[in-house]
C-alpha positions in Angstrom: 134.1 101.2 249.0 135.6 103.4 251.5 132.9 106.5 252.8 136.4 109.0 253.8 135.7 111.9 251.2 138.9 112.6 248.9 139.5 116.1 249.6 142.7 117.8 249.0 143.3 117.9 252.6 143.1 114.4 252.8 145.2 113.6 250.1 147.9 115.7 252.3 147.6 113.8 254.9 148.2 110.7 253.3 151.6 112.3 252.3 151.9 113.5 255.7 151.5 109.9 256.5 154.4 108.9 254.1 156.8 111.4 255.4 156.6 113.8 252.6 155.9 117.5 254.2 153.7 119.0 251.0 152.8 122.4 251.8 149.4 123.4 250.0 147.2 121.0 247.7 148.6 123.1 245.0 151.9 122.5 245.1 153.7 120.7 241.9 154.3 116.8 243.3 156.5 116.3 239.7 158.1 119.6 239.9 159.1 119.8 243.5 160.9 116.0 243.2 158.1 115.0 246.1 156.3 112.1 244.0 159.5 110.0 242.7 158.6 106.4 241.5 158.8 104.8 244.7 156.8 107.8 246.5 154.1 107.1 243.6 154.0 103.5 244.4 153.7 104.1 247.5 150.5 106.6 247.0 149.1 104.2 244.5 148.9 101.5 247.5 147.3 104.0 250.1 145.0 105.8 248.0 144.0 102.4 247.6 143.3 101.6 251.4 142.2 104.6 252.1 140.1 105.2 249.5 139.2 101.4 248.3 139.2 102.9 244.9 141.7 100.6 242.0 143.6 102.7 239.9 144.2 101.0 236.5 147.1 101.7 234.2 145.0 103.9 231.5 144.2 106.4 234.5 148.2 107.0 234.8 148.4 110.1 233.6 150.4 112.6 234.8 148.5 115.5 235.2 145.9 113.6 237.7 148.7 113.2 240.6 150.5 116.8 239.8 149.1 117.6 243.2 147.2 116.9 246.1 144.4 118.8 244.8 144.3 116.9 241.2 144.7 113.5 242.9 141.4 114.0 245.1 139.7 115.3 241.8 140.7 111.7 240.2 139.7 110.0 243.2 136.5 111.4 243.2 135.9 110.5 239.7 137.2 107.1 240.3 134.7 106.8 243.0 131.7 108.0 241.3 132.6 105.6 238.5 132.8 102.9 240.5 128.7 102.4 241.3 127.8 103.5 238.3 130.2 100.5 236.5 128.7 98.4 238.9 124.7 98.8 238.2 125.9 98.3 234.9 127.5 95.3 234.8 124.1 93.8 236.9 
């Protein structure tokens, strides 16, 4: 598991990263047109890297990548699941 903290600010840079200028971890990905399907892909893959988290397909829900500032709220869900599913399954 990655140790980089999913802040909002991070999450912008990984848009940054992908050529998508986002102004504030507020603004609407959906509404704006920023996050289209091959931009979301595209996040999918990097939060993966970055984050080493796996997003599975019951966690696609809209309203967790409506901005930069819900996606590092799922990511840091996602992350604190992740040991926890782990002691469990030991």
């Amino acid at each position: 598991m990655s140790s980089v903290k999913p802040t909002p600010e991070r999450v912008l840079q990984i848009f940054w990263a992908m050529n998508l200028d986002i102004p504030s971890p507020d603004t609407d990905l959906i509404e704006t047109g920023a996050l289209d399907s091959m931009a979301f892909v595209e996040l999918l893959l990097r939060l993966q890297e970055v984050f080493g988290i796996q997003v599975a397909l019951d966690d696609l829900q809209i309203d967790r990548f409506r901005t930069a500032r819900s996606i590092a709220t799922f990511v840091a869900a996602t992350t604190d699941r992740v040991p926890q599913m782990a002691r469990s399954a030991s």
